[in-house]
TITILUM-978596 format. One record per residue: x, z negated, y of N, C-alpha, C, O in turn; residue in three letters. Coordinates in pm, whole numbers, padded with zeros to 5 digits, always signed. Atoms other than C-alpha are relative to their C-alpha. Example, Ala and Ser with C-alpha at 12.3 -4.5 7.8 and 13.67 -1.06 7.14 Angstrom:
+00089+00000-00119+01230-00780-00450+00090+00000+00120+00194-00066+00118ala-00082+00006-00119+01367-00714-00106-00077-00073+00109-00026-00090+00220ser
***
This chain:
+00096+00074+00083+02867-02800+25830+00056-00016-00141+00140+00067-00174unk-00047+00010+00113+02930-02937+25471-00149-00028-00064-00260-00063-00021unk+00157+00011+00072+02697-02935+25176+00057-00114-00132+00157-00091-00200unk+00016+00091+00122+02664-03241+24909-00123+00017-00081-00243+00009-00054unk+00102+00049+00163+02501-03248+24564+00015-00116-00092+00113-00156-00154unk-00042+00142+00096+02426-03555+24383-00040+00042-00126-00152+00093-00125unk+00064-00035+00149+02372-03481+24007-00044-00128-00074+00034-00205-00131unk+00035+00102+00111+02145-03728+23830-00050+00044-00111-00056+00163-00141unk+00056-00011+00128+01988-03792+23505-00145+00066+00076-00165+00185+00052unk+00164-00061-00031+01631-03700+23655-00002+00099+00128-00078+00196+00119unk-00017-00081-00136+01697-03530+23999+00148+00068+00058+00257+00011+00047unk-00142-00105-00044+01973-03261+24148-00034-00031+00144-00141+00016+00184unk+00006-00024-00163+02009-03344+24545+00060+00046+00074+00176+00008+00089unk-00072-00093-00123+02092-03112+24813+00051-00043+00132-00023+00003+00218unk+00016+00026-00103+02206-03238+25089+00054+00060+00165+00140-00016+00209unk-00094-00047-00104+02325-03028+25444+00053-00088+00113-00035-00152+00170unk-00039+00078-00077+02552-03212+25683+00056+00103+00144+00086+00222+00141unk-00041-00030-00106+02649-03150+26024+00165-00051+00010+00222-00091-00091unk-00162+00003-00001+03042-03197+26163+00017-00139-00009+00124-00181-00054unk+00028+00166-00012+02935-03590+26205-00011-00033-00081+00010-00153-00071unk+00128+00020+00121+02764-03611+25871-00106-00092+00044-00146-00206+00021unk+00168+00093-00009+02459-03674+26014-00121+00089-00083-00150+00203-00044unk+00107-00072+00138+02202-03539+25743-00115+00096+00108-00171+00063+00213unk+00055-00096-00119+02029-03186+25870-00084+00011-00120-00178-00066-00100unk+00111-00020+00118+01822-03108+25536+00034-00028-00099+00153-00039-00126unk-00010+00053+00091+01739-03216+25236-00080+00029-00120-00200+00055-00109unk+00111-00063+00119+01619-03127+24865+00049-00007-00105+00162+00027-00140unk+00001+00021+00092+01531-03231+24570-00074+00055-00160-00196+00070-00175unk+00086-00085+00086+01455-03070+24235+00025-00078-00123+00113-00163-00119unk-00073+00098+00094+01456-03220+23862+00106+00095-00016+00134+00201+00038unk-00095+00026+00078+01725-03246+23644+00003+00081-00120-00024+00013-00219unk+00004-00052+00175+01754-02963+23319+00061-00109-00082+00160-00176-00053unk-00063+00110+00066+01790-03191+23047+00010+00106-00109+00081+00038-00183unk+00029-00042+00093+01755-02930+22778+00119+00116-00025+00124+00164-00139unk-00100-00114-00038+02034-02669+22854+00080+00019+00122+00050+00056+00236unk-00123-00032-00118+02399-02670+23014+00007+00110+00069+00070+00109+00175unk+00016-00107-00086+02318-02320+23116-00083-00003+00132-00054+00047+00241unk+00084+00034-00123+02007-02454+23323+00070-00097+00067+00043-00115+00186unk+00014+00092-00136+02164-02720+23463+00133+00082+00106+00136+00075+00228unk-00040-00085-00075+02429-02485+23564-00054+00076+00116-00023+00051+00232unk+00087-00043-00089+02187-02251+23723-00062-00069+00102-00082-00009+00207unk+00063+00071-00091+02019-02537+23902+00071-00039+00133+00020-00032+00245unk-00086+00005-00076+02328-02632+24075+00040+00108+00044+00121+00065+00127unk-00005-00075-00040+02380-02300+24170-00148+00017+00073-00124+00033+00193unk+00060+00007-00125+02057-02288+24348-00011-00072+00094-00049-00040+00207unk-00015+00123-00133+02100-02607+24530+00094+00080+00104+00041+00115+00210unk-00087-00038-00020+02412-02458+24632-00061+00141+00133-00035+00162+00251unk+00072-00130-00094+02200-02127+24767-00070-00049+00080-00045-00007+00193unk+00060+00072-00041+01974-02335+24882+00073-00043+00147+00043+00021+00248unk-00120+00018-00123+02235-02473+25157+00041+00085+00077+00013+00088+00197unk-00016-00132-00015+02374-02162+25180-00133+00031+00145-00117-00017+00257unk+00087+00012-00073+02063-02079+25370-00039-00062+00053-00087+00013+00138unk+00018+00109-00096+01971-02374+25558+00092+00019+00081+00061+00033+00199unk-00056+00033-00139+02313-02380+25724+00045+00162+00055+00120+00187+00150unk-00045-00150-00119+02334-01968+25807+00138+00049-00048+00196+00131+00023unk-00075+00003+00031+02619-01975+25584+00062+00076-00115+00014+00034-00221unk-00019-00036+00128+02786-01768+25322+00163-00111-00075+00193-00122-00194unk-00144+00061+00013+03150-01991+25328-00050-00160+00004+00022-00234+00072unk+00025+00156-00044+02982-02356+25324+00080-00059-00076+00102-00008-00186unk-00097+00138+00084+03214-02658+25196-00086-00042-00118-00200-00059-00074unk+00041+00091+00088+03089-02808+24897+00054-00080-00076+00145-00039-00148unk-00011+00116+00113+03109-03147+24703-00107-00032-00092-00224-00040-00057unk+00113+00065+00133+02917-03257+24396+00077-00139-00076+00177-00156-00147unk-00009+00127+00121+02899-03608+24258-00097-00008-00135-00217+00017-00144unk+00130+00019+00152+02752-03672+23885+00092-00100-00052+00212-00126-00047unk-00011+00144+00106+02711-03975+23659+00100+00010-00098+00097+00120-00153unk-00098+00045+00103+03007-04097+23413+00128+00094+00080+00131+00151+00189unk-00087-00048-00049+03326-03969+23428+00048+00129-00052-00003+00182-00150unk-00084-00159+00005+03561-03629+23440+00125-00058-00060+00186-00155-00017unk-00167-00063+00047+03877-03563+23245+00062+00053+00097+00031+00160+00150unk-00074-00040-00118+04118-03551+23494+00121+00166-00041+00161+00259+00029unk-00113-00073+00082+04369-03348+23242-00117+00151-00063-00101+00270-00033unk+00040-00144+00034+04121-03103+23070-00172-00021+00096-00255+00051+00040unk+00110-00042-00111+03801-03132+23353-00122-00010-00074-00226+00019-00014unk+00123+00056+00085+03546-03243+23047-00057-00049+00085+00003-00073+00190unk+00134+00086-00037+03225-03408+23155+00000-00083-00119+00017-00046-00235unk-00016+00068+00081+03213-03724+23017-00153-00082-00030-00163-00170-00116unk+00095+00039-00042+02827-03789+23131-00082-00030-00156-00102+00070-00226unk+00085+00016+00103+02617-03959+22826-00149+00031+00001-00227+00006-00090unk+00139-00032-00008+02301-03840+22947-00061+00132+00061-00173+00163+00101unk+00036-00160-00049+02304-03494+23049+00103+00094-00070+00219+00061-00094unk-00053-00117+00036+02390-03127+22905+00137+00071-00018+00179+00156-00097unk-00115-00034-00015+02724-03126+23059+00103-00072-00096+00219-00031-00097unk-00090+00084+00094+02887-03365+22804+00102+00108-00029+00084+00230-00028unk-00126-00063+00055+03232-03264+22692-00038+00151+00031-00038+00211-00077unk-00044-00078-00056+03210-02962+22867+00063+00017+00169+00083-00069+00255unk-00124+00014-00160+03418-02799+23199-00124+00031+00100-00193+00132+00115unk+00168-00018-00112+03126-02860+23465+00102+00014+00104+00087+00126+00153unk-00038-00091-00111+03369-02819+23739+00072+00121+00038+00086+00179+00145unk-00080-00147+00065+03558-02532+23610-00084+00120+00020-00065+00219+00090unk+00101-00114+00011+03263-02335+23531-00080-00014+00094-00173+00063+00073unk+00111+00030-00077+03050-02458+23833+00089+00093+00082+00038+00190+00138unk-00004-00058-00150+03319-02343+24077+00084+00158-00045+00174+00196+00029unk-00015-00123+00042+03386-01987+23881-00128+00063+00027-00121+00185+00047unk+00140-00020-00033+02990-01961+23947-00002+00035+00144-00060+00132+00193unk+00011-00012-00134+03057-02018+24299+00071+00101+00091+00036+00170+00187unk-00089-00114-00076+03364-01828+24374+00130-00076+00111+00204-00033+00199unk-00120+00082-00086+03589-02113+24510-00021-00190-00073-00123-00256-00088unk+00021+00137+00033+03706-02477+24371-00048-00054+00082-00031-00055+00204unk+00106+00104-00041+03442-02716+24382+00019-00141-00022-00005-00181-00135unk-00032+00148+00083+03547-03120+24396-00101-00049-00054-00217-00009-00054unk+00137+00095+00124+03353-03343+24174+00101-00082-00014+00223-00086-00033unk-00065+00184+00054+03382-03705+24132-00124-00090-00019-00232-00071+00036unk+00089+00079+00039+03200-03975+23987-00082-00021+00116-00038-00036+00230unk+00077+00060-00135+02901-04058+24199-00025-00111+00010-00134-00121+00066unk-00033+00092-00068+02972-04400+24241+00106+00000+00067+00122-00086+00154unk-00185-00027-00086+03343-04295+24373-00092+00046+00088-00044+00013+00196unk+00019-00116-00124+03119-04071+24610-00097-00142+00077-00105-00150+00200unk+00094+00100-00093+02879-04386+24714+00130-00093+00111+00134-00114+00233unk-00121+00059-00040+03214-04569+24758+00057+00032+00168+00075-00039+00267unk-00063-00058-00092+03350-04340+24986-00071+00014+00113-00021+00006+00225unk+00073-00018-00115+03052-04281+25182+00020-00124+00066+00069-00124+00179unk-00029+00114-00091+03059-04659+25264+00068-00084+00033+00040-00195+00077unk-00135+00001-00068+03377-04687+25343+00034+00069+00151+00081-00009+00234unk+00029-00121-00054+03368-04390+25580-00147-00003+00100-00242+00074+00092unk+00097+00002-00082+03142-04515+25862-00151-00076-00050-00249-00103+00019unk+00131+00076+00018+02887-04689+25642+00027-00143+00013+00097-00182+00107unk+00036+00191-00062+02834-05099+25640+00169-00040-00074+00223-00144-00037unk-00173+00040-00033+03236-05102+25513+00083+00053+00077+00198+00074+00039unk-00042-00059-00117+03322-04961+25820+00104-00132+00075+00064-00243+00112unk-00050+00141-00056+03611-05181+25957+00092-00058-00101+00207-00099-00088unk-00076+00068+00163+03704-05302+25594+00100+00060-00066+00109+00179-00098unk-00144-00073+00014+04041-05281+25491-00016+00064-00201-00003+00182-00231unk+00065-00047+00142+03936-05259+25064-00126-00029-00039-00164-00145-00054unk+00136-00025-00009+03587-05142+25012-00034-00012-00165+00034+00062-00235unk+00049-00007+00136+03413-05227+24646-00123+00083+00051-00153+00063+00169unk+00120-00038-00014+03085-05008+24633-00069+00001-00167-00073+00077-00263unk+00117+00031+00173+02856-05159+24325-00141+00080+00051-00208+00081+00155unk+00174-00045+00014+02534-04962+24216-00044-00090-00089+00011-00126-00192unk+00095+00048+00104+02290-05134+24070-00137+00056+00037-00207+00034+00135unk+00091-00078+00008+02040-04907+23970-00058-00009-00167-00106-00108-00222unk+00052+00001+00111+01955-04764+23625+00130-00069-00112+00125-00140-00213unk-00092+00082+00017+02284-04856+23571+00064-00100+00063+00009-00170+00147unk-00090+00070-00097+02617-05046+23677+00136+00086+00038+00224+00122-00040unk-00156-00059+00016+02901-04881+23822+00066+00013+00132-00024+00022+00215unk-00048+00026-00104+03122-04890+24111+00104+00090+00063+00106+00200+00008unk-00108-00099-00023+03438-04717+24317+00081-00091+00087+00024-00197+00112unk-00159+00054-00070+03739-04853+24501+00056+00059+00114+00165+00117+00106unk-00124-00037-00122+03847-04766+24855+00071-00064+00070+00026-00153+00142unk-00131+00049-00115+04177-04848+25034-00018+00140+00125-00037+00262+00122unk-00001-00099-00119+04182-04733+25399-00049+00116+00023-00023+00210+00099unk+00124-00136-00060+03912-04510+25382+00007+00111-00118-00067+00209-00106unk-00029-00062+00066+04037-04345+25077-00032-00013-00092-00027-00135-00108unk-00005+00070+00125+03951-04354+24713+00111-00054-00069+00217+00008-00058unk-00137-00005+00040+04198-04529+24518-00013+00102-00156-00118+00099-00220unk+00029-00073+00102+04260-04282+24223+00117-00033-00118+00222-00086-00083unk-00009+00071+00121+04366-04358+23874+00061+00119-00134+00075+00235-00098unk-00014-00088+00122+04464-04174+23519-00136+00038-00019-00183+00140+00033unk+00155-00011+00023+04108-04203+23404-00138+00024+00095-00243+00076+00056unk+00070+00063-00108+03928-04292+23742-00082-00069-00030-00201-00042-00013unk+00094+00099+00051+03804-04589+23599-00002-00101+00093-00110-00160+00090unk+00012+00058-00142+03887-04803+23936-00187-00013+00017-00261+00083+00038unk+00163-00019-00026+03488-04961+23959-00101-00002-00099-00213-00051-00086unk+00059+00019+00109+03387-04908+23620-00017-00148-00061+00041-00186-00163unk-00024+00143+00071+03300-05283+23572-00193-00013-00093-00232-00122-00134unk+00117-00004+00040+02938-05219+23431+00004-00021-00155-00081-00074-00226unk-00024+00006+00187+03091-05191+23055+00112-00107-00037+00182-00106-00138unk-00124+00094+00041+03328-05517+23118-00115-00117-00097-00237-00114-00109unk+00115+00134+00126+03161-05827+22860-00020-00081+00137+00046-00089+00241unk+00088+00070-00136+02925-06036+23083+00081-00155-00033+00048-00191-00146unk+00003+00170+00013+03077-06438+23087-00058-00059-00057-00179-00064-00037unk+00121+00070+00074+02959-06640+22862-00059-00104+00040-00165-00148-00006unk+00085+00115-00107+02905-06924+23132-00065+00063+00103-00042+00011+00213unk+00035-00053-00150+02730-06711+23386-00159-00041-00037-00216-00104+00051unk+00116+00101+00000+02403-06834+23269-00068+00003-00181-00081+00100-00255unk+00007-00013+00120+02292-06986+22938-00113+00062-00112-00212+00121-00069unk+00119-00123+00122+02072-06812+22609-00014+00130+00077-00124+00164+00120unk+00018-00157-00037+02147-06453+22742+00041+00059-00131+00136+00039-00206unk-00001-00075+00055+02033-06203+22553+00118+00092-00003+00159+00140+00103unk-00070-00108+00029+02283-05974+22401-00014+00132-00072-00021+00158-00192unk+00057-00147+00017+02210-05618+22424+00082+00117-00066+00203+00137-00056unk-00097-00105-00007+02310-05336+22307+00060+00131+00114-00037+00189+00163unk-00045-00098-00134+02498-05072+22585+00039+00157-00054+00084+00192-00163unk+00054-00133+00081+02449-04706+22567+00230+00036-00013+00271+00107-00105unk-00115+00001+00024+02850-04704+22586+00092-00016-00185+00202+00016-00229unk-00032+00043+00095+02849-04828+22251+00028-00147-00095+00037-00177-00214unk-00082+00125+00076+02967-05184+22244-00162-00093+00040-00280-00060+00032unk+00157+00151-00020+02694-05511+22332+00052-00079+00117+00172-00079+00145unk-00063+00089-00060+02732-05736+22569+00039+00026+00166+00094-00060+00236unk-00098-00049-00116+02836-05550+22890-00077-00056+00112-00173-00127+00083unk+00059+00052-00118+02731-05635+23263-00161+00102-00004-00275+00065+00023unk+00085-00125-00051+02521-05310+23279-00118-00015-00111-00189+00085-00124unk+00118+00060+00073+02262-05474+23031-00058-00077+00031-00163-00077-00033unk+00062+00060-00073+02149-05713+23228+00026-00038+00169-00027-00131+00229unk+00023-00010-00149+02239-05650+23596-00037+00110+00046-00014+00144+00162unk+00037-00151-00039+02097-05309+23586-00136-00039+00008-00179-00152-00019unk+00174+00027-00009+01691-05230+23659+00015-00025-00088+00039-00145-00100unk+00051+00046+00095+01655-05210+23330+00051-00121-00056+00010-00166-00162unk-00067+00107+00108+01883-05502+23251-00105-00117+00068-00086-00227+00016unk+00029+00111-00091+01676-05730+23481-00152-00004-00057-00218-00107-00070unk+00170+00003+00081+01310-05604+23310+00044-00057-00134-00032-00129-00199unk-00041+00042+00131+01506-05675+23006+00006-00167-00003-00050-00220-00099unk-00042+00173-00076+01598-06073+23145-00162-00002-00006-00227-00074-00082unk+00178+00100-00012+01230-06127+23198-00077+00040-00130-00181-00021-00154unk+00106+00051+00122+01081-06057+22874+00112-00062-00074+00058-00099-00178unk-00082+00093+00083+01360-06235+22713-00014-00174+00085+00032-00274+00030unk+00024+00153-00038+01264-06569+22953-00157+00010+00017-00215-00099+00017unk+00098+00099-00039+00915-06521+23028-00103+00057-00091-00217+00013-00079unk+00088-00128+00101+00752-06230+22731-00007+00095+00107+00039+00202+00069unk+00060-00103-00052+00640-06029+23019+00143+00148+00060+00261+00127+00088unk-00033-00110-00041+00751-05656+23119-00040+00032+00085-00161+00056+00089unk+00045-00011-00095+00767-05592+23441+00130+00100+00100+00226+00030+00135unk-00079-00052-00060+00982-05308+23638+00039-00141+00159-00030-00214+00230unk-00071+00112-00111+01246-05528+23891-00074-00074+00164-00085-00188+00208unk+00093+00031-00131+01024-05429+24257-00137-00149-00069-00160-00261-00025unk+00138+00164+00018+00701-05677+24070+00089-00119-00040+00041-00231-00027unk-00028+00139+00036+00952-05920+23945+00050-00069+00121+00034-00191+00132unk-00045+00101-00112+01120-06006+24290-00119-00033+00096-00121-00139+00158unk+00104+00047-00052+00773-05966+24450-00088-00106-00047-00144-00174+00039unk+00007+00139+00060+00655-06238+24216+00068-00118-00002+00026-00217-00063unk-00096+00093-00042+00924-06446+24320-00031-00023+00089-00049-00143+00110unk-00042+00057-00097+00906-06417+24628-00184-00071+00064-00201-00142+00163unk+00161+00058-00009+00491-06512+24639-00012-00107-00110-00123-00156-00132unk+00009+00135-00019+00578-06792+24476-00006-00059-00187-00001-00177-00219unk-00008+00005+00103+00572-06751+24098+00102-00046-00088+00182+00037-00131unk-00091+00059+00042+00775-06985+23932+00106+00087-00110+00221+00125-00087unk-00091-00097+00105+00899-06785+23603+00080+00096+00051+00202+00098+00037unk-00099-00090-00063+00988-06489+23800+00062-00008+00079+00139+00082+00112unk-00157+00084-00098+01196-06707+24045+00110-00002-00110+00220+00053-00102unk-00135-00005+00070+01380-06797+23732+00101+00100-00029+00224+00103-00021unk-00101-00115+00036+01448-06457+23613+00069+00005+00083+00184-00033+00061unk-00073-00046-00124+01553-06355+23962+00140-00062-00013+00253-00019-00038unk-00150+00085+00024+01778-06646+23957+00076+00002-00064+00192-00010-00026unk-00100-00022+00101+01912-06603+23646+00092+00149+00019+00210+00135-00016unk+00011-00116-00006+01963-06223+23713+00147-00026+00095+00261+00012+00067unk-00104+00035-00086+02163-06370+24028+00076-00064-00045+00181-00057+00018unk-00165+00053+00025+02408-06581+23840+00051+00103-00090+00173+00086-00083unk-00037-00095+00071+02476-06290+23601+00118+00119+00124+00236+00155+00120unk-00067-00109-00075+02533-06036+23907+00098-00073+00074+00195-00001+00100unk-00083+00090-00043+02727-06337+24076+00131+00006-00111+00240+00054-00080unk-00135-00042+00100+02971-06333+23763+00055+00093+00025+00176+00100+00042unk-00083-00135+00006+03016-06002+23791+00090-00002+00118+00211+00021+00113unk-00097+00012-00116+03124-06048+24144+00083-00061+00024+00150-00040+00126unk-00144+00103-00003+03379-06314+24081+00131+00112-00114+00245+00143-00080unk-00093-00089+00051+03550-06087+23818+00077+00153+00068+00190+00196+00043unk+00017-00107-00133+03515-05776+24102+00120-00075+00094+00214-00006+00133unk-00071+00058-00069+03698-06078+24304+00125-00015-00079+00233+00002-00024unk-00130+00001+00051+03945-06124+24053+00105+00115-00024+00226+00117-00004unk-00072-00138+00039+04068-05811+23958+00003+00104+00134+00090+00191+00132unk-00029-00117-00132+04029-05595+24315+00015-00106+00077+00134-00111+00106unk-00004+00103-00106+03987-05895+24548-00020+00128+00113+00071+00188+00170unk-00011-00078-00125+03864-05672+24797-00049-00077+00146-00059-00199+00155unk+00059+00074-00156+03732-05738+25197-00156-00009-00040-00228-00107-00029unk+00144+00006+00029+03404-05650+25088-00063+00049-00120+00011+00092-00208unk+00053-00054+00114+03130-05546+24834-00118+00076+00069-00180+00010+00152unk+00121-00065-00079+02856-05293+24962-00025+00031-00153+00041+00084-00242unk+00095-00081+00133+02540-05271+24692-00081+00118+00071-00112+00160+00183unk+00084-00166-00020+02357-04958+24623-00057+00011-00102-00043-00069-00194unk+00104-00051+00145+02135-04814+24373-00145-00084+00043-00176-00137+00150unk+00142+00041-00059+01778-04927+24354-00051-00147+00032-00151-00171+00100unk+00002+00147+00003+01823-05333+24312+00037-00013+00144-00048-00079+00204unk+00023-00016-00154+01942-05285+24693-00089-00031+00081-00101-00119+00166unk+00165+00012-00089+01623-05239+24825-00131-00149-00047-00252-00154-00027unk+00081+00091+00037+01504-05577+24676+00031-00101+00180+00143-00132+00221unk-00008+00078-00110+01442-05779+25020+00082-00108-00013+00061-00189-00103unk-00098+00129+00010+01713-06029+25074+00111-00015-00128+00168-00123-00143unk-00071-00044+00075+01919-05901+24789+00130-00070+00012+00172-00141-00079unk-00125+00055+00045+02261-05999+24906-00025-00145+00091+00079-00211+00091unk-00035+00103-00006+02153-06317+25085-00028-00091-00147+00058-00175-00170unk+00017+00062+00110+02021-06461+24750+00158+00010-00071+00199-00101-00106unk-00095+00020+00082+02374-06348+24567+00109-00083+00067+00186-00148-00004unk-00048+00090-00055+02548-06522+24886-00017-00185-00034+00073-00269-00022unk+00016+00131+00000+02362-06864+24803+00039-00029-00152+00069-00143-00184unk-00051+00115+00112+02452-06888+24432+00151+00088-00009+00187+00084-00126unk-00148-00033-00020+02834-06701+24513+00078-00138-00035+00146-00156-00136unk-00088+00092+00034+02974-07037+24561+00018-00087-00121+00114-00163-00123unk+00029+00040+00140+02869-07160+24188+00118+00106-00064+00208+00043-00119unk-00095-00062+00091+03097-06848+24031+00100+00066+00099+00201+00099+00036unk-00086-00043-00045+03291-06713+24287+00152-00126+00051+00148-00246+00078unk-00119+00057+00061+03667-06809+24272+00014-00116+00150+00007-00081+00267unk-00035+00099-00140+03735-07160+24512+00081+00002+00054+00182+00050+00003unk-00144-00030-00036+03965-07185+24747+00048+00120+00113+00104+00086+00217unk-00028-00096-00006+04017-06846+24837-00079+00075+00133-00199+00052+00146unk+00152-00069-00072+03833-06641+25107-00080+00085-00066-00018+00163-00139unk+00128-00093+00049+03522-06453+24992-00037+00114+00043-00048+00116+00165unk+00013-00110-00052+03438-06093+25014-00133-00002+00046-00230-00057-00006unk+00158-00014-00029+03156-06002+25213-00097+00087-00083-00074+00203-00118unk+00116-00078+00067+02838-05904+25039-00106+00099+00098-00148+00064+00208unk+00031-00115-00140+02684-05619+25239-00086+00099-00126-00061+00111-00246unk+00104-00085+00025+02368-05361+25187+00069+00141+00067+00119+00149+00180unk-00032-00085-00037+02456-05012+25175-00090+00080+00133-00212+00100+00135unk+00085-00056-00112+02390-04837+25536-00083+00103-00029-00198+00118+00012unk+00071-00163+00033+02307-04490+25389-00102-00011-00106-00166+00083-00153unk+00129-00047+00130+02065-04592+25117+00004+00102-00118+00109+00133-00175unk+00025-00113+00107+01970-04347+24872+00091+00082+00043+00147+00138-00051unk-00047-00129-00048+02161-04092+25109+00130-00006-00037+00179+00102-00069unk-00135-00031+00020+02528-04203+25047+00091+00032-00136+00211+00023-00162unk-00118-00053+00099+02631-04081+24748-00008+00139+00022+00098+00202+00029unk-00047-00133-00047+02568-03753+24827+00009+00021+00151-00010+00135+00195unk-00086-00038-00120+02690-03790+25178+00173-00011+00000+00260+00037+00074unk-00152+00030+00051+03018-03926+24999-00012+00142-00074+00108+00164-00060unk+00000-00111+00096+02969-03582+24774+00065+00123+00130+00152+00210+00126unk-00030-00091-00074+02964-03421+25090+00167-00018+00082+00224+00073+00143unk-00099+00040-00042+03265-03574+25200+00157+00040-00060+00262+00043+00003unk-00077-00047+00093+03480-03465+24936+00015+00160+00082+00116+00206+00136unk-00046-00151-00079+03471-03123+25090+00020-00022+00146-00001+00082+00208unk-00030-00009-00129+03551-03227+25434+00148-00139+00016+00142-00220+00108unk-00082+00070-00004+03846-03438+25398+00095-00057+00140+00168-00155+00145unk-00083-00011-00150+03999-03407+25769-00113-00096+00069-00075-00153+00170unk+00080+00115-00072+03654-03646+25863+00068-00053+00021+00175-00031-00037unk-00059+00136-00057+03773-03958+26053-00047-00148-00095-00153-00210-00104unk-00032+00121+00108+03867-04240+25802-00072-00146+00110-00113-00160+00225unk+00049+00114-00030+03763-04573+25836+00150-00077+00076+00262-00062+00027unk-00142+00092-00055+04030-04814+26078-00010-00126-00077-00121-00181-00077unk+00008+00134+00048+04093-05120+25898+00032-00135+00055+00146-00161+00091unk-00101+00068-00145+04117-05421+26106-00042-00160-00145-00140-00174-00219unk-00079+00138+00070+04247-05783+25903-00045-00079+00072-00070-00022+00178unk+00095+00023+00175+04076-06005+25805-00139+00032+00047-00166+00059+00164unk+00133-00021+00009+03731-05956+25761-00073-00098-00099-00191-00128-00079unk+00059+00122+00076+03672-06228+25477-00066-00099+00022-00027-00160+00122unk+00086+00113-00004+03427-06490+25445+00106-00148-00074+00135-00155-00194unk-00027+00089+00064+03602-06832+25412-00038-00088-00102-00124-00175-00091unk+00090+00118+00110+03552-07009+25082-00030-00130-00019-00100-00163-00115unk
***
């Protein structure tokens, strides 16, 4: 059995896997926001937590968390939790009593759906979240591709197009700079899009359900929302050109999600060329920490890659 932890800003998830990774239990607790010692401790009970579920004192573990790691000195680079510029996997797996991997948890969504989820088959796997943020991971042949930085995916803080649709608001990004994708193709970038076209504030689930019952304004946002996340995916096409794109995070679960970014694709995506498939993550909520869990089981059975798989443009 292997055990995955996802570390978010609001919730720590446990997850136990079987030799398949087929998910055996599961648990969720918040997030210490107030002290690197608690959130230490917390992850150490998840950890026990498992421990017990699978009968185990020797269980595998992986942990994914938000932003990135110092590959060279093992910093936390996370802007919204305790661990900032400190050694969270250093000191997590001196806690434990054996190195513990950690990788961004979009690298870990990545991997999961690469690895038997809906890029199963696919020779280079993009995996975009769009959630509270934007952020992504990169697999070749079932593998992550890995980097100096592991910035491979990080396209959430690239500058949004300035033709991807016109009078967009320019925001500020908690990164520092203005302007980035992850200001308006994130939830919040998309509640942000509708009071900048229509006044109203409205979390993303009421704005596509107002779309889709028939409400003109919040068609627009939507739409607009979709040539924005459409940009992004032509630059995704330019720079990785992968077989596919599997979304994740909570914009996912908007009904019809990637056929809508399919119908305005051919407006920004590159002509000519074949087109990556747009694809809904299989595992849902579950694959980033089934990719977490994956990290400690490395001998799993990779994804086969079979040529081509592209959508003609």
């Amino acid at each position: 059995m292997y055990g995955g932890i996802d570390l978010g800003g609001t919730k720590i998830e446990a997850c136990l896997f079987d030799a398949g990774l087929t998910e055996i239990a599961r648990r969720r607790v918040p997030t210490p926001r107030d002290s690197y010692d608690g959130l230490l401790d917390a992850l150490v009970a998840q950890y026990r937590w498992l421990q017990g579920e699978a009968g185990s004192d020797s269980l595998p573990l992986g942990v994914g968390i938000p932003g990135l790691m110092d590959a060279v000195t093992g910093l936390s680079l996370a802007s919204n939790l305790p661990s900032r510029g400190r050694p969270l996997r250093q000191e997590l797996s001196a806690r434990l009593g054996f190195d513990v991997p950690v990788r961004n948890d979009c690298k870990c969504f990545a991997l999961s759906e690469a690895r038997g989820g809906a890029g199963q088959g696919y020779r280079t796997v993009f995996g975009l979240i769009l959630g509270t943020g934007c952020g992504g991971g990169v697999c070749r042949d079932g593998d992550l591709i890995d980097s100096m930085n592991d910035l491979p995916g990080e396209v959430g803080h690239i500058g949004i197009a300035v033709n991807a649709t016109p009078d967009l608001p320019v925001l500020p990004c908690k990164c520092g700079r203005r302007g980035c994708y992850e200001t308006l193709v994130s939830g919040p970038g998309m509640s942000a899009l509708a009071r900048h076209l229509t006044g109203v504030d409205l979390p993303p689930d009421r704005i596509a359900a107002g779309a889709a019952a028939g409400d003109g304004d919040l068609a627009a946002v939507l739409a607009a929302w979709a040539d924005i996340a459409c940009a992004l995916l032509r630059t995704i096409q330019a720079t990785v050109d992968p077989d596919c794109i599997v979304l994740g995070g909570g914009l996912s679960r908007i009904p019809g999600i990637e056929t809508l970014l399919l119908e305005r694709a051919p407006f920004h995506l590159i002509a000519g060329v074949r087109r990556p498939a747009v694809l809904v993550a299989k595992f849902g909520d579950s694959s980033g920490v089934r990719g977490a869990a994956m990290l400690a089981a490395p001998e799993w059975k990779r994804a086969e890659p079979e040529i081509p798989h592209a959508v003609e443009g």
